[in-house]
N, C-alpha and C positions, 0 to 999 in steps of 0.2 A: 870187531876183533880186538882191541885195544882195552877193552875192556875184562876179556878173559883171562891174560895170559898174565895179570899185573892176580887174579882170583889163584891161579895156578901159583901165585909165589906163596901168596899169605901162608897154606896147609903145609909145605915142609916147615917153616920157620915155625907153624905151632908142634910140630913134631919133633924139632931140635929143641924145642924149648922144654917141652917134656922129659931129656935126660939131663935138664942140668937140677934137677931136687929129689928128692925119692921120694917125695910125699906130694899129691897133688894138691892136699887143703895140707896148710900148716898154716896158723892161724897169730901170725906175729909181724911187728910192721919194719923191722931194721932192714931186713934185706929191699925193700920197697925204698925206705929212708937211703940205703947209702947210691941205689940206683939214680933218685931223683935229686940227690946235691949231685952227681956224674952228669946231668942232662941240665945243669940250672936252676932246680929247683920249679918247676912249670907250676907244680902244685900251689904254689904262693902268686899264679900272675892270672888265677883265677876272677872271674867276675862273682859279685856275692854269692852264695853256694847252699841250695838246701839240701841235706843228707836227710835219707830215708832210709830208714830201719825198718825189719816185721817180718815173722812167719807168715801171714799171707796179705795180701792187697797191696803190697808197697809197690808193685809196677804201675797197676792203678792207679793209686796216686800220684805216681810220678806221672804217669798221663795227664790225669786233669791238671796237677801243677802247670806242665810245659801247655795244653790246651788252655789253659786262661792266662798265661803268661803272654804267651803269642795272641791271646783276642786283645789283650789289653797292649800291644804293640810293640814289645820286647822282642829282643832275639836272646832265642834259649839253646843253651848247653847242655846235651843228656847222656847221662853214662849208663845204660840199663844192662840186665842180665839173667839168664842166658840169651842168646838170639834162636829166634825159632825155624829159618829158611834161612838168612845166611847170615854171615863171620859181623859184616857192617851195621846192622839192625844194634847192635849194642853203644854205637856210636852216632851220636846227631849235633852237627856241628851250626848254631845260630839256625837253627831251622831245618838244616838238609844233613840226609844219611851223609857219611863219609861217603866219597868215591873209592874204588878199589883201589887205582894209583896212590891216594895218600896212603890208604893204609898199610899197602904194601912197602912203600918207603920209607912209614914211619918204624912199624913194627923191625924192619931189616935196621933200622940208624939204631933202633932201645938196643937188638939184640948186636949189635956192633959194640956199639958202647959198653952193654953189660958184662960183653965175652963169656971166659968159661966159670962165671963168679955164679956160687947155687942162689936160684929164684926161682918160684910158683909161674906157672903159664899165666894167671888170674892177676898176680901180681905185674908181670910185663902188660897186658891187656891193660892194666889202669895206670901203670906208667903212661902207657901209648893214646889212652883217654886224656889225660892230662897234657900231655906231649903236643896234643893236637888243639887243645881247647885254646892254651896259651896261646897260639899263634893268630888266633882268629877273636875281634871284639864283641863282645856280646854285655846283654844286663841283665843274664839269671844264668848260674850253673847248679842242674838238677843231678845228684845223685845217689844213685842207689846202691845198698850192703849190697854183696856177695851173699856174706853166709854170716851171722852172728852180728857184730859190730864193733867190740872191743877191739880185738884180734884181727877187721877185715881191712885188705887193702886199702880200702877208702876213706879208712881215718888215720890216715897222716895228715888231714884237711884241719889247721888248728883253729880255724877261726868261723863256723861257717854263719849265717845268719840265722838259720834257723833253724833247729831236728823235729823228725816228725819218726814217731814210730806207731806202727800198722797191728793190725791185731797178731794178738801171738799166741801160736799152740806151741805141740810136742811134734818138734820136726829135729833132724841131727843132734838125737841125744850124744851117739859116740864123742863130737866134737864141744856143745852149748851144755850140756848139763841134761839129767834125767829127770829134771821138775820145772815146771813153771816159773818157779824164784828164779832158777837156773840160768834158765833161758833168757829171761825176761834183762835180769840184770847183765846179760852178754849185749843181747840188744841194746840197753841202757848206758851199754860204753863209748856211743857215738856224742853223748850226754858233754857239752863244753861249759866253761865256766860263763854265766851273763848271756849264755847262747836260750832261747828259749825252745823248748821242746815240748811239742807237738802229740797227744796220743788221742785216742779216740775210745771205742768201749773192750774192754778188759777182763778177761775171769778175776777176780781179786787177788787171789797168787801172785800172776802178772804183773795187777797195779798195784800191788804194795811192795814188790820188790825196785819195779819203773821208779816209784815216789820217791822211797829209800835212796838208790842210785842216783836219782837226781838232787836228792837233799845234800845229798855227801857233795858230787858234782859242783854244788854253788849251780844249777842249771834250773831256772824257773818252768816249773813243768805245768802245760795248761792244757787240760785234762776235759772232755767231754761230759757236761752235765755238771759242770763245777764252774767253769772258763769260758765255755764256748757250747751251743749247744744245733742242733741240726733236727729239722719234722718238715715231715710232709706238708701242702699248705694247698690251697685248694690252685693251683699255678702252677707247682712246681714243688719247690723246696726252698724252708726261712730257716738262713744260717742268723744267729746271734754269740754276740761274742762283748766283750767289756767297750769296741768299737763301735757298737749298735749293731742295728737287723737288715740285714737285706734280705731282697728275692733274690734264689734261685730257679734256671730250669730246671727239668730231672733230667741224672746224669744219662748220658749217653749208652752209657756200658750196664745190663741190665743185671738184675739180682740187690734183694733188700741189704744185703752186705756192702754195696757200693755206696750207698748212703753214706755209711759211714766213711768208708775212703775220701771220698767229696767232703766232708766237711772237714776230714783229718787237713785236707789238700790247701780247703781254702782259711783252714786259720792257721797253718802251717805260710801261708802266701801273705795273709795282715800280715802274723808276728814278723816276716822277712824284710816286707818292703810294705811302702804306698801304693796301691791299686787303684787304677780309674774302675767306676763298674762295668763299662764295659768289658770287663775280664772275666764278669762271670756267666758269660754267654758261652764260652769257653768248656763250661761244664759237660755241656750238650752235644759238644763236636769233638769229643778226645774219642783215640783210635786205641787201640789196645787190644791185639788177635789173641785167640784162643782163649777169652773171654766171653762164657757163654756167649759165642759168635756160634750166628747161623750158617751153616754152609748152605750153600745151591751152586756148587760145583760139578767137576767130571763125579768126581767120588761118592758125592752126594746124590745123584741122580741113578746111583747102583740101590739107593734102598726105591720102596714100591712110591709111587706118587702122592701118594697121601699122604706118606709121613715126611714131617721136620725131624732135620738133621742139624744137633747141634753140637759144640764142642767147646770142651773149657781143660784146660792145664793144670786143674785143683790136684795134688797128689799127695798130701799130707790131714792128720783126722784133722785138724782145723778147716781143709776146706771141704774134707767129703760132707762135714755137720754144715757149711755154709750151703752147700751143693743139696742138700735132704730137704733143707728149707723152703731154697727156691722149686724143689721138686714138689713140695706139699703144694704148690700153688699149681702146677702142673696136675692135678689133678681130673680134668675133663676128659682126660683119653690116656690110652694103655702108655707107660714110658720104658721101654729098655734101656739096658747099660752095657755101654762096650766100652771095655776097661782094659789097659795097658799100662804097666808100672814099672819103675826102675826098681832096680833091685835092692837099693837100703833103704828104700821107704817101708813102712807099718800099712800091709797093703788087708790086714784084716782089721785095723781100724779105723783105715780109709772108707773102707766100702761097709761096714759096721752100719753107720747112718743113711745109707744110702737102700741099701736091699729090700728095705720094707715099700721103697717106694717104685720100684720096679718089678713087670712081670715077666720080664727076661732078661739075663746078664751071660755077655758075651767073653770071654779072657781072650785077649790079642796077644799078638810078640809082630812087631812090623820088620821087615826087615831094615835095617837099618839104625834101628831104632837103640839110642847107645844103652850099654848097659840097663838093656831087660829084664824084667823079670819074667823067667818060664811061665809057659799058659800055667802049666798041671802047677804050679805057687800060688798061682791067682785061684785059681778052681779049690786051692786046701785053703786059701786065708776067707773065700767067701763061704766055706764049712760047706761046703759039694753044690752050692746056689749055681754056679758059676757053669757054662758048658764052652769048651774050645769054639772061637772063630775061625781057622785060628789068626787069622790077618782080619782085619778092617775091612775091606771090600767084601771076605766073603762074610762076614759076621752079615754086613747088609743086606749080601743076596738071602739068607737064610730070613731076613723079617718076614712075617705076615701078611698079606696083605689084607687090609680094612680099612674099613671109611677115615679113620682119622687119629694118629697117632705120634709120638716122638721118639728118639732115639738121641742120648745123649754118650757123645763119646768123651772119656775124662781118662785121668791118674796117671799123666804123665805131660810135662812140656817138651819133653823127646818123643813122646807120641805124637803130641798137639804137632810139631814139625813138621814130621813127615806127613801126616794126614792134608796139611793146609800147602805138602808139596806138592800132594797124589790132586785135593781137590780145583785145583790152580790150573792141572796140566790138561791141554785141549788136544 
């Protein structure tokens, strides 16, 4: 019982927190800044710090980062974001989720402290990551952008060891820009003087704008297939970097795309600190849901026996084209798609790369599910491909049944949620 009622405080205080700004993203760091000299400044009592940047795979990374951090016998610090089941998932304090009691006491002291002064809910969350980090000893603090990097919360961090930025498409042009360079250099704003940053492979738009930004920056940027490079090996995976070569395992979390997050992760880890190898055992055992994760749940056991049930959070065209890829390899048996999206995402050049590779596409709206986008939106962006599920369960009841098939459910981490709420529940 004591565990519930501390869950019951957290959702009013994020609901109070929501009328003190009228803008949910406002993308500047003073009001952050004049919060954290009110609190003592926690930000500065950090233990060294990697920031991670990127339109897609930066949780990933931040996975195997804290995964070989802790093989190699650190205690790690993680800020990530969104959480996909509950509030604490975005908080990992030396190894373990927040409990509910702290961060009901924390979040009540930030918003004591802040009063009626305007700040972003995003912005108190990372106050409250920080709030909580300082109190407790650790030797790595991982974290992750929000949204962009110049402008996010998380760079009021002045010093950190090392940046690593993650592949980048066209995701929140309203807020990063409507180009590549755009985007690229908003990302590039987490970029510190003498700080070394981290990237991996790049449409060229992207890395010559990263380059650029980092040249201005004084930020030495070390770049995949220049710096550091990552392949297959008949074992595993051989990272080489100006440090020499080691073995890797293959990473844990599947799809040719994670390659590269691993290797972004582990020269991101040299450039930071000293590794024992045994840290890159690490590669192999990082967790990271709704990550082409397989379900074999309640939820899952509503499609027919034969088919796998998977699920990934991809909702941007950078990962539906990562998502097509690992589909082309899917190949041996029919693949459906049940597809659920928020509503500002580009939900017909999400699923653009994606439709050639599926013989059935499902449009969901889950209940719950924040800010949806209508089926009949998803049914007009896949140009009439698309037929109402119109929920998740029953998309499944309506499969085929046959000898041997998949079903991949994607295009939302508000999706991804709720489904890993449904497929949990016994």
């Amino acid at each position: 019982m004591s565990e519930v009622l501390p869950r019951n405080r957290i959702e009013p205080i994020i609901e109070r927190l929501h009328g003190l700004h009228p803008r949910l993203i406002d993308l500047s760091l003073d009001r952050l800044e004049r919060l954290l000299a009110q609190l003592g400044h926690p930000e500065r009592q950090l233990p060294p710090v990697i920031h991670v940047a990127g339109t897609n795979g930066k949780g990933s990374a931040c996975a195997f980062l804290r995964a070989m951090a802790e093989a190699a016998g650190l205690r790690v610090h993680v800020y990530t974001s969104p959480h996909l089941m509950r509030f604490n998932e975005r908080f990992r304090i030396a190894g373990c989720l927040v409990s509910d009691t702290a961060l009901a006491e924390t979040l009540e002291h930030i918003e004591q402290v802040n009063g009626s002064a305007p700040i972003t809910v995003f912005e108190v969350i990372t106050a409250t990551a920080f709030h909580l980090f300082a109190q407790v000893p650790a030797d790595l603090c991982i974290l992750e952008v929000g949204l962009g990097g110049r402008g996010d919360a998380t760079n009021v961090i002045r010093a950190p060891a090392a940046c690593a930025v993650t592949s980048i498409s066209m995701d929140h042009r309203d807020l990063l820009g409507d180009t590549l360079a755009a985007i690229a250099a908003e990302k590039a704003g987490i970029a510190k003087r003498g700080v070394p940053l981290v990237t991996g492979a790049q449409p060229t738009e992207a890395f010559n704008a990263l380059s650029d930004a980092t040249e201005r920056a004084g930020a030495p940027l070390l770049t995949r297939g220049r710096d550091w490079e990552i392949a297959e090996a008949a074992a595993g995976l051989r990272f080489t970097d100006a440090g020499g070569s080691v073995a890797l395992p293959r990473p844990s979390l599947p799809g040719a795309h994670q390659i590269d997050n691993a290797g972004i992760a582990v020269a991101a880890l040299r450039a930071a600190r000293p590794v024992p190898e045994t840290a890159w055992a690490g590669l192999a055992r990082a967790e990271w849901p709704a990550r082409l994760q397989r379900l074999g749940g309640r939820l899952a056991r509503l499609a027919p026996p034969s088919w796998e049930v998977w699920l990934d959070g991809g909702h941007n065209p950078g990962a539906g084209a990562a998502l097509a890829r690992h589909a082309a390899g899917w190949a041996d048996c029919p693949l459906c798609l049940i597809v659920g999206m928020k509503q500002s995402k580009d939900a017909a050049e999400f699923l653009r790369p994606l439709l050639p590779h599926a013989v059935e596409v499902f449009a969901v709206q889950e209940p719950g599910q924040h800010l949806a986008l209508p089926v009949e939106a998803i049914i007009a962006a896949s140009g009439g491909v698309a037929v109402p599920g119109p929920t998740v369960a029953e998309a499944l009841k309506k499969l085929p049944t046959c000898s041997h098939a998949r079903v991949l459910i994607c295009g939302s981490l508000y999706l991804a949620g709720e489904v890993l709420k449904s497929d949990g529940e016994e």
